[in-house]
C-alpha positions as CSV (number, residue, x, y, z in Angstrom):
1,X,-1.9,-8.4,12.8
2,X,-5.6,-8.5,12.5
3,X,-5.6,-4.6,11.1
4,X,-2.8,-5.7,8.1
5,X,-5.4,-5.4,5.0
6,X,-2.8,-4.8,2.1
7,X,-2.4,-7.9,0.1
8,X,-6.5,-8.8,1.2
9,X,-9.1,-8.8,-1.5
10,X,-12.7,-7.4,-0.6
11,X,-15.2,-9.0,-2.9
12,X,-17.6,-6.5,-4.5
13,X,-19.3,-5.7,-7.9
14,X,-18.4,-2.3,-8.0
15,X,-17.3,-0.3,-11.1
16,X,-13.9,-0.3,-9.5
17,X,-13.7,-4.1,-9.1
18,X,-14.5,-4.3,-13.2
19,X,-12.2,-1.9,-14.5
20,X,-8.9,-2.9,-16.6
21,X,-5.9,-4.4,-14.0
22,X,-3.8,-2.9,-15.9
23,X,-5.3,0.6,-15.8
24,X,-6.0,0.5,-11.9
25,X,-2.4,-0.6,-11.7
26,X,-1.1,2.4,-13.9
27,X,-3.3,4.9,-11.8
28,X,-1.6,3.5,-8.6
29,X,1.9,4.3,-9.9
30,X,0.9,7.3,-11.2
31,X,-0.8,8.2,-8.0
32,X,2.2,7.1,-6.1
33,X,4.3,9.8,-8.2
34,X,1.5,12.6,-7.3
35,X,2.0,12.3,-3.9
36,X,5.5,13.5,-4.2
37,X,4.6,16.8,-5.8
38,X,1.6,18.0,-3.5
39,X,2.3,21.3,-2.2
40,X,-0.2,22.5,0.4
41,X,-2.3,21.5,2.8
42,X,-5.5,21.6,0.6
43,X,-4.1,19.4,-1.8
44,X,-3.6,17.0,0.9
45,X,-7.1,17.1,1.5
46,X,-8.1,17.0,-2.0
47,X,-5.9,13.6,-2.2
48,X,-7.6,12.0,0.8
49,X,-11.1,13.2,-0.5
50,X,-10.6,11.8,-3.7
51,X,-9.3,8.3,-2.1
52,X,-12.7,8.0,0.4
53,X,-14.8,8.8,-2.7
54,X,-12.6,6.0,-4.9
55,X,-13.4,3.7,-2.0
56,X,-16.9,4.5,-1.8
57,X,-17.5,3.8,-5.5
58,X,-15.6,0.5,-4.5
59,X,-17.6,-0.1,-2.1
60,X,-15.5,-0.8,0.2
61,X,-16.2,-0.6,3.8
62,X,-14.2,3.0,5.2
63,X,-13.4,1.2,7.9
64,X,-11.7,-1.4,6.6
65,X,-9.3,1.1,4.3
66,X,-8.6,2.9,7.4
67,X,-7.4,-0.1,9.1
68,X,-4.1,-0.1,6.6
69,X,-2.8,2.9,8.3
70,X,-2.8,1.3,11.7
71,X,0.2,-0.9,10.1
72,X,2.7,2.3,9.9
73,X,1.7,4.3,12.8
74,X,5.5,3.3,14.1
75,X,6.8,4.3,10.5
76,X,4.7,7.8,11.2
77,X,5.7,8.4,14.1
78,X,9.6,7.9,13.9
79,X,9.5,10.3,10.7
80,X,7.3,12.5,11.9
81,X,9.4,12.9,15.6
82,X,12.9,13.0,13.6
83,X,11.7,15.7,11.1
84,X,10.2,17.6,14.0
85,X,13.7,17.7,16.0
86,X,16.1,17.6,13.6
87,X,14.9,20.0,10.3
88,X,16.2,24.1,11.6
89,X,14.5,27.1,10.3
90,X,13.9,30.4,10.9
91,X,11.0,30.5,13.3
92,X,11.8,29.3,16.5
93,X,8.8,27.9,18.5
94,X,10.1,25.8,21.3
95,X,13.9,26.0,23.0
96,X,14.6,24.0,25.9
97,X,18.3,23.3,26.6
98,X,19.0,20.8,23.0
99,X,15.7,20.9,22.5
100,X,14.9,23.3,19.2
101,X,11.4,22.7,17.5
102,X,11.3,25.2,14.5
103,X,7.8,26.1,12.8
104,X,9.8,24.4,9.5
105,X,10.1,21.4,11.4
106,X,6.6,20.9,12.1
107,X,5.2,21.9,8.9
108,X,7.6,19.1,7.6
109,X,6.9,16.8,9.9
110,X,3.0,17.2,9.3
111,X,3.3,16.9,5.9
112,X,5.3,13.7,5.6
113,X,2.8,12.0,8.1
114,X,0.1,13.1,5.8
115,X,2.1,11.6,2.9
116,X,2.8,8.6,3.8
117,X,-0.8,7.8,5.0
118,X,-2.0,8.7,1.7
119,X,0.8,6.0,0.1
120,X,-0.8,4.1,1.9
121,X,-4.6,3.9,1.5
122,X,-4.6,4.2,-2.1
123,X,-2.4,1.2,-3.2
124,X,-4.2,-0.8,-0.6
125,X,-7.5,-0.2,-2.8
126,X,-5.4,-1.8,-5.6
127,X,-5.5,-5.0,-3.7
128,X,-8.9,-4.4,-2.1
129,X,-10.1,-4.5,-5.8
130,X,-7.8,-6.5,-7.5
131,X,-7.6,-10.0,-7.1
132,X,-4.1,-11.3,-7.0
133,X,-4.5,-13.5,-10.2
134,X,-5.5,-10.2,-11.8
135,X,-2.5,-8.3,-10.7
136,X,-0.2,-10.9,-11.9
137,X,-2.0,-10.9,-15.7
138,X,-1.7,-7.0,-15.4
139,X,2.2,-6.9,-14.1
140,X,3.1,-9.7,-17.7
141,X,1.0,-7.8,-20.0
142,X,2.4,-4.4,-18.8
143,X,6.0,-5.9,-18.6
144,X,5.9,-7.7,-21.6
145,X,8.1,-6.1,-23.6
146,X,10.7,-6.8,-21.9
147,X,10.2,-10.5,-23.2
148,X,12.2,-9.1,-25.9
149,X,15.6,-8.8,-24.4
150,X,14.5,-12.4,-22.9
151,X,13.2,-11.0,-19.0
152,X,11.2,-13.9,-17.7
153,X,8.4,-11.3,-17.0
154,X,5.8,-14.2,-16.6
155,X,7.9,-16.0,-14.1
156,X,8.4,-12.6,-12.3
157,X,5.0,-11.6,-11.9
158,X,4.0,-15.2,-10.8
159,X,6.8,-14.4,-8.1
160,X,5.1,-10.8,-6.9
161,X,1.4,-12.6,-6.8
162,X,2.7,-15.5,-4.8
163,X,4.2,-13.2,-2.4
164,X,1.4,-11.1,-2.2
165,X,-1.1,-13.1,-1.5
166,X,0.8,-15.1,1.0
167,X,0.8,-12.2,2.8
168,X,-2.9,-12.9,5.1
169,X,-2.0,-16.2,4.8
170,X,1.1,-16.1,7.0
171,X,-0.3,-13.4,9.4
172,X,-3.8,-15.6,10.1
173,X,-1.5,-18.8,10.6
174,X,1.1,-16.3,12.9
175,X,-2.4,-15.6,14.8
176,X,-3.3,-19.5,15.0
177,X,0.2,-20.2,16.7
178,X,0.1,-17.3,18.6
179,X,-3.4,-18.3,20.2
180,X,-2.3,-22.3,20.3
181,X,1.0,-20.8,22.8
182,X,-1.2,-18.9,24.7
183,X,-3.3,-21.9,25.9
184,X,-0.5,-23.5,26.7
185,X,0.9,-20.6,29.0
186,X,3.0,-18.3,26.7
187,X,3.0,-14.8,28.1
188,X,3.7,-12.4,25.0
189,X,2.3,-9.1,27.0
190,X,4.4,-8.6,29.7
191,X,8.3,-8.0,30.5
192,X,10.6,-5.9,28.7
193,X,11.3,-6.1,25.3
194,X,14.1,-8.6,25.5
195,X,11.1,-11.1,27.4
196,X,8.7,-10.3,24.5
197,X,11.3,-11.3,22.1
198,X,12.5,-14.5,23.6
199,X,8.3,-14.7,23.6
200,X,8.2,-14.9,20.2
201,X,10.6,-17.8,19.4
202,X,8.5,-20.3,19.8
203,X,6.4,-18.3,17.6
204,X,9.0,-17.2,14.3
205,X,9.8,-21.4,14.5
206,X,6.6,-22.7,13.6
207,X,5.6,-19.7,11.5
208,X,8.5,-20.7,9.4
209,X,8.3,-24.5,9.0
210,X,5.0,-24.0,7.6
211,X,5.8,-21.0,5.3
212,X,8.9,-23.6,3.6
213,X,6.3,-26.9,3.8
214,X,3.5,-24.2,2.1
215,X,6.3,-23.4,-0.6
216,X,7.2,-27.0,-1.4
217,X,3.2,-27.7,-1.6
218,X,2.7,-25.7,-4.0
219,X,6.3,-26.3,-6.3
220,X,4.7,-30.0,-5.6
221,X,1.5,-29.1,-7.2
222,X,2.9,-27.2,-9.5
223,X,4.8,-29.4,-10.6
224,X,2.1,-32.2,-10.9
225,X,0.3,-30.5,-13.3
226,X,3.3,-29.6,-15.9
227,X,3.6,-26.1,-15.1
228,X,6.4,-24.5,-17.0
229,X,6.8,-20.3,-16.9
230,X,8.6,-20.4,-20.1
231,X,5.8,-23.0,-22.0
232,X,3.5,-20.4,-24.3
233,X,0.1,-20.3,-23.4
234,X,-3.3,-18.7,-24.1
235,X,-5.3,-16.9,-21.3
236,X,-8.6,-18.2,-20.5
237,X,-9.5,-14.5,-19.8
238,X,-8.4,-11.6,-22.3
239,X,-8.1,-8.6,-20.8
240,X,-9.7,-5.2,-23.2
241,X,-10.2,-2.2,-22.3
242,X,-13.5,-0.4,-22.2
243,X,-15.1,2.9,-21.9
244,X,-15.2,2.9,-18.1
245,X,-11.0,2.5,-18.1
246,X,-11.1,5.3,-20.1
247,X,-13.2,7.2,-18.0
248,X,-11.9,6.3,-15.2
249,X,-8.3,7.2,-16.3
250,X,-9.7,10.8,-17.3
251,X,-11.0,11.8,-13.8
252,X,-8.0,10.9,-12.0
253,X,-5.8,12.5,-14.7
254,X,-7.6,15.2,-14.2
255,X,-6.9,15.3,-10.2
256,X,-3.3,14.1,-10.8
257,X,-2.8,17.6,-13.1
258,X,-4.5,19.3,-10.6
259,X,-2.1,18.7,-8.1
260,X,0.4,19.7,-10.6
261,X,-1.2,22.5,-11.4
262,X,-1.5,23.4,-7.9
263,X,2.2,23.0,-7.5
264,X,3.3,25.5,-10.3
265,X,0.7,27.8,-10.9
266,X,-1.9,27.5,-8.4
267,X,-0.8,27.6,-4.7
268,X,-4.1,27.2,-3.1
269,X,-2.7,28.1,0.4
270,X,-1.7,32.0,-1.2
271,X,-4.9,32.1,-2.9
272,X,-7.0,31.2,0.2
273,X,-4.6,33.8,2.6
274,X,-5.2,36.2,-0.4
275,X,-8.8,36.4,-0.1
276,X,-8.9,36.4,3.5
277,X,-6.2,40.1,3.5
């Protein structure tokens, strides 16, 4: 629990931290969409390339990106091992009684691994870089024409902040009560996994009689000072865009159509095996 970084913010000055919410956020979807269409290998490592260098102009430590990935080995693993077995081809490799690994298979399996750790890192730079306040100003300017057709948007993105940044809160008070039942003789490492489950009752209790009594603090002090999501009211910051948004927004549109590009007209994996015949 001490490796879950998304929903953290990593304080900086970088030219990453100062750029437009609303653009980093735009990027991220786009980004997200990218992912889907990569084709080859090379584009893979184009993608994680382009991430490490986003995270170095962030300045954010590589290790502490990396440590996001650590939270979906499981979720890797279980894709990866069900493509592997279960996708058929025409090139068998391995055939042992059921066992049928096919050269498709593995290929597939690779590249969803590769996939999802990419989903991964760059939305956490989002948060990284983005403090949650931020986020929520970004999430009710870009939704905000849906105030139209009366959407509470501001009330909904309040919602997705909350959430968000509860998120280290509740998994540095889960390690508190973890720590507190170990010096009083709780055993969470050994047995089977029915044992470790019974383990963490007196865990899960705790964890969630704090999370309801942190919920009705804060309605509390919201509610102490007036706060109303449907009142109308100025911002203290205004958000503009500037010429590093746009610049910014040009570079990775340009490795976003590359990918594209890569996908429809330039397979870099034939033009590599070309050269090399």
């Amino acid at each position: 629990m001490n490796n879950i970084v998304f929903g953290q913010y990593y304080p900086s000055n970088s030219p990453v931290h100062r750029l437009d919410p609303r653009v980093k956020l735009l990027i991220v979807i786009a980004y997200i969409v990218t992912v889907f269409f990569v084709a080859d290998y090379a584009m893979y490592g184009a993608l994680f390339l382009f991430v490490l260098g986003v995270a170095l102009v962030a300045k954010v430590p590589i290790r502490v990106l990396l440590r996001t990935v650590r939270t979906i080995v499981i979720l890797v693993l279980i894709t990866a091992t069900i493509n592997l077995f279960f996708t058929k081809g025409e090139e068998l490799l391995v055939s042992w009684k059921f066992i049928k690994i096919y050269k498709e298979g593995v290929e597939r399996a690779i590249k969803l691994a590769l996939r999802l750790i990419l989903l991964m890192l760059f939305p956490s730079l989002l948060t990284l870089t983005t403090t949650p306040m931020e986020l929520t100003d970004a999430i009710e300017s870009l939704l905000s024409p849906l105030k139209l057709i009366k959407v509470p948007v501001h009330a909904i993105a309040l919602i997705m902040s909350i959430a968000l940044r509860m998120i280290p809160i509740l998994m540095e008070e889960t390690n508190k009560i973890i720590l507190a039942q170990k010096a009083r003789g709780a055993d969470f490492d050994t047995g089977g996994a029915l044992k470790k489950a019974k383990a963490m009752i007196p865990v899960l209790v705790p964890l969630f009689v704090g999370a309801f009594r942190r919920a009705d603090e804060l309605a509390l002090a919201m509610d102490a000072r007036c706060y109303s999501s449907v009142a109308k009211r100025t911002k203290y910051k205004v958000m503009r865009l500037a010429l590093r948004d746009l610049a910014a927004s040009l570079v990775c549109i340009a490795v976003f159509t590359l990918v594209f590009l890569n996908k429809y007209l330039w397979p870099f994996d034939e033009m590599i095996l070309a050269l090399f015949r």
